[in-house]
C-alpha positions in Angstrom: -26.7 13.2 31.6 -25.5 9.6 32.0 -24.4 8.4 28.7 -23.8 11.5 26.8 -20.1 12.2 26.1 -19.3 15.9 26.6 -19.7 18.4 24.0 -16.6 18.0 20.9 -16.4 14.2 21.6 -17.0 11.8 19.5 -19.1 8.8 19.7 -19.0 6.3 18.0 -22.8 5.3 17.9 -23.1 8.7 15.9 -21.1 6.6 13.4 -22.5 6.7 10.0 -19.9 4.5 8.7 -18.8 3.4 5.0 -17.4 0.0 3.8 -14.5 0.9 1.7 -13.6 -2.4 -0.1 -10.7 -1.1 -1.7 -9.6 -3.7 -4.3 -13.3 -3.3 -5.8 -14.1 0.7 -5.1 -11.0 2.8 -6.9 -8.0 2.0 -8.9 -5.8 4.8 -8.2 -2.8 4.5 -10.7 -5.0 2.6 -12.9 -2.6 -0.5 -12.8 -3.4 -4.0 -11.8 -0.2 -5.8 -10.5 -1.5 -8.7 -8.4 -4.3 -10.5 -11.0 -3.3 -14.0 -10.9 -3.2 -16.3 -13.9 -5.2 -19.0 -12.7 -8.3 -17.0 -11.4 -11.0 -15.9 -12.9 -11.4 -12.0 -13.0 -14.5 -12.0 -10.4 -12.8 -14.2 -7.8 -9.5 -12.1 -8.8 -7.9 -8.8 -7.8 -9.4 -6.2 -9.7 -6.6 -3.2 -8.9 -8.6 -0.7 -6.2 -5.5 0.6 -3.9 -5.1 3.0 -1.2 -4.4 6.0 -3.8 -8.1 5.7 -5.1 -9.7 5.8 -1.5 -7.4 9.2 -0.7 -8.6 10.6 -4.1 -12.3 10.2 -3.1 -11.3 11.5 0.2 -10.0 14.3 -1.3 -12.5 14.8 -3.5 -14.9 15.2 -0.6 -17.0 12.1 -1.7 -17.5 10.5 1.6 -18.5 13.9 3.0 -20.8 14.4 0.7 -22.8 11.3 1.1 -22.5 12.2 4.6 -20.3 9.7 6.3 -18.3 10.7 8.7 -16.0 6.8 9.1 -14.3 4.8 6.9 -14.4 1.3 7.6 -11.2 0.2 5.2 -10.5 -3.7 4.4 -8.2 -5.7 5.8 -4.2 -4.4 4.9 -2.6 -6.7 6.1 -0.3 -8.8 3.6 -2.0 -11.6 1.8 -0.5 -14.7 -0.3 0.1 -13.9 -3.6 -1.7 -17.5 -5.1 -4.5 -18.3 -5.3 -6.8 -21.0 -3.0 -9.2 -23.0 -3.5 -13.0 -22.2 -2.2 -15.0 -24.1 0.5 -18.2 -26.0 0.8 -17.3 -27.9 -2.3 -16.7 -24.8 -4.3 -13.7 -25.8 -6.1 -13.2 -22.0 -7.9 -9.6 -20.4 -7.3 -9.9 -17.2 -5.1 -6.7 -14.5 -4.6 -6.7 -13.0 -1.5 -8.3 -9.9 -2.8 -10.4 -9.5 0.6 -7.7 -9.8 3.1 -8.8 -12.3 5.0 -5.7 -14.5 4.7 -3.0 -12.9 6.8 0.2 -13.7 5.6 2.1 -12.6 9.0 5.5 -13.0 10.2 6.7 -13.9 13.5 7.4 -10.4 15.0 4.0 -8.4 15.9 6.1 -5.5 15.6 7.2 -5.6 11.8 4.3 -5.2 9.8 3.6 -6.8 6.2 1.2 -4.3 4.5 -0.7 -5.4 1.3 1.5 -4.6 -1.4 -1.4 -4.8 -3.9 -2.7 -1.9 -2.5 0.3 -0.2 -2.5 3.1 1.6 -0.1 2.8 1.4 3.5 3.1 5.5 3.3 0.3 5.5 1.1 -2.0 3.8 3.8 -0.7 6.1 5.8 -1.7 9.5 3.5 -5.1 7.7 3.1 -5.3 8.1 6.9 -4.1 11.5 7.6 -6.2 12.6 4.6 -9.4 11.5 6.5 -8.5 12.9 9.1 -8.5 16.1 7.3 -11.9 15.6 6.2 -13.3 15.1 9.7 -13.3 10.9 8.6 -12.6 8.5 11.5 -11.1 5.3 9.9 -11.2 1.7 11.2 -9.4 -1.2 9.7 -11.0 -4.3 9.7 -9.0 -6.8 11.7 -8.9 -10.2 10.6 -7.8 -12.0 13.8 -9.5 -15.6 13.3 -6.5 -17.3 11.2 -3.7 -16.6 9.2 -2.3 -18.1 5.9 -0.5 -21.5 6.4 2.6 -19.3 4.8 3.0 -17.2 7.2 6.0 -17.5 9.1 4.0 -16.8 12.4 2.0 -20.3 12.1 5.6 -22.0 11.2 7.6 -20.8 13.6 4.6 -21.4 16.8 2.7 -23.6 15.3 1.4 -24.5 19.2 -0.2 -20.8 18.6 -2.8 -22.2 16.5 -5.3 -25.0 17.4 -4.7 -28.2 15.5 -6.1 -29.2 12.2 -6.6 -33.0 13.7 -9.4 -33.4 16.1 -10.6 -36.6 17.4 -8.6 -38.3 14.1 -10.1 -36.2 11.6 -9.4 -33.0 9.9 -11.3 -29.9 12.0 -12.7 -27.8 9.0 -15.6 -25.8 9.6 -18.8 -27.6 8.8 -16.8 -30.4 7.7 -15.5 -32.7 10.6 -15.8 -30.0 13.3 -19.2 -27.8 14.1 -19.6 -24.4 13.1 -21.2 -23.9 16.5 -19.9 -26.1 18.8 -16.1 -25.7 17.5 -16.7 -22.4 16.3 -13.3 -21.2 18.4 -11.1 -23.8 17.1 -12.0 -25.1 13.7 -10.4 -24.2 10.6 -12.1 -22.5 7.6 -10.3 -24.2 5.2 -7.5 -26.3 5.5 -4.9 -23.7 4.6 -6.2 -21.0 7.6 -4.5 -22.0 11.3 -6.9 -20.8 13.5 -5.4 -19.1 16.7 -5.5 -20.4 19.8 -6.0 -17.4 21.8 -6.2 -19.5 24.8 -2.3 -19.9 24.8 -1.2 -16.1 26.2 1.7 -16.7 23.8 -0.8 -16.1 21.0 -2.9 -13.2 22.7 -0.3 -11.1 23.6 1.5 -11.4 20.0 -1.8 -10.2 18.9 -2.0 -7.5 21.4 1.2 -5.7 20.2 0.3 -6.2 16.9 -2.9 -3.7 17.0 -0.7 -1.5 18.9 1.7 -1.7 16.5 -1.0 -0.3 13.8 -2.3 2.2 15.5 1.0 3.3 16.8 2.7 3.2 13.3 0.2 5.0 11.0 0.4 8.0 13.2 0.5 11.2 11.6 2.7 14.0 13.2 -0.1 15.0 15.5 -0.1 11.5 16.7 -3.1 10.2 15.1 -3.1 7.2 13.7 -6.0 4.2 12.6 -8.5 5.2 15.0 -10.1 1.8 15.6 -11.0 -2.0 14.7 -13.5 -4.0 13.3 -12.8 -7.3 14.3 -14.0 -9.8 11.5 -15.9 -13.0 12.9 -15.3 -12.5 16.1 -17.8 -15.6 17.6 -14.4 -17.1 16.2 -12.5 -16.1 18.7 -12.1 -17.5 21.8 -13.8 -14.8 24.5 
């Protein structure tokens, strides 16, 4: 029948699919080594790491609620200070979500979270879904990086300008949420890429490649997929 993938395949509208935020959903080694001084505990890191997602695994939790993928938070590196909120929310945040990419400039070295732990351990978290029948997708945060990250200083012409028309291009604050919604900032320390410059798209390219390619267990399985966060922020 048109549409249906041969028997032993899997697809992935069968996906009953779990949100594993892991700074907030286990704290493997029960340590806390990222909590910053100047943020308050809820807008903080609370300690959840990769260890405590492969213990659940292990534990058969997720198959027992009857998922059958993980959809894991960002692991790429994040800033280890704190920044400000938006919308005049003037609260300190640490970048316990993930969503500030702290990224060097080659798409082939990759910058793990260290807050959730070792690279290998990310790795182990992925082979022991796999184990479990789990399918696991990272989200991909592919909007902006962190102004620290050596990618945006090195090619800065990667990343749309923060000046538009003479005045700052934040989202919803000197540039439209809809109308600039491919260029404008979230906050003034997130360059947003300019995917338009083939530069920038093919860095980004190899760099998924480069996460599939090096969480791969002996079999050759690695990550098996992305969620790609806000994507109406990226240009088509």
């Amino acid at each position: 029948e048109e549409g249906v993938l041969p028997e032993g395949v899997f697809d992935w509208r069968d996906s009953v699919i779990y949100f594993v935020f892991v700074d907030r959903f286990n704290n493997g080694d029960g340590q806390n080594p990222c909590a910053l001084a100047d943020v308050d505990a809820p807008a903080d890191y609370q300690g959840g790491d990769w260890p405590g997602v492969t213990k659940k695994i292990n534990d058969g939790y997720f198959n027992d609620l009857g998922v059958n993928t993980l959809w894991v938070t960002v692991p790429f590196d994040n800033p280890n200070h704190s920044g400000k909120g938006t919308g005049g929310d003037n609260h300190l945040y640490s970048g316990y979500h993930g969503y500030w990419p702290n990224l060097g400039s080659n798409a082939t070295v990759l910058s793990s979270e260290s807050c959730f732990g070792k690279f290998s351990d990310l790795k182990e978290l992925i082979s022991a879904a796999h184990a479990k029948g789990l399918k696991v997708l990272f989200d991909f945060a592919m909007v902006h990086v962190h102004k620290d990250s050596q990618v945006f200083n090195e090619h800065n012409d990667w990343f749309w300008s923060f000046n538009k028309d003479g005045h700052d291009c934040v989202c919803g604050q000197g540039c439209s949420w809809e109308g600039d919604a491919q260029r404008c900032w979230f906050t003034d320390y997130l360059p947003h890429w300019n995917y338009t410059n083939p530069d920038a798209r093919n860095w980004s390219v190899i760099n998924a490649v480069e996460w599939v390619k090096q969480t791969a267990d002996g079999e050759g399985r690695g990550v098996d997929g992305f969620r790609a966060d806000a994507i109406k922020h990226v240009d088509i």
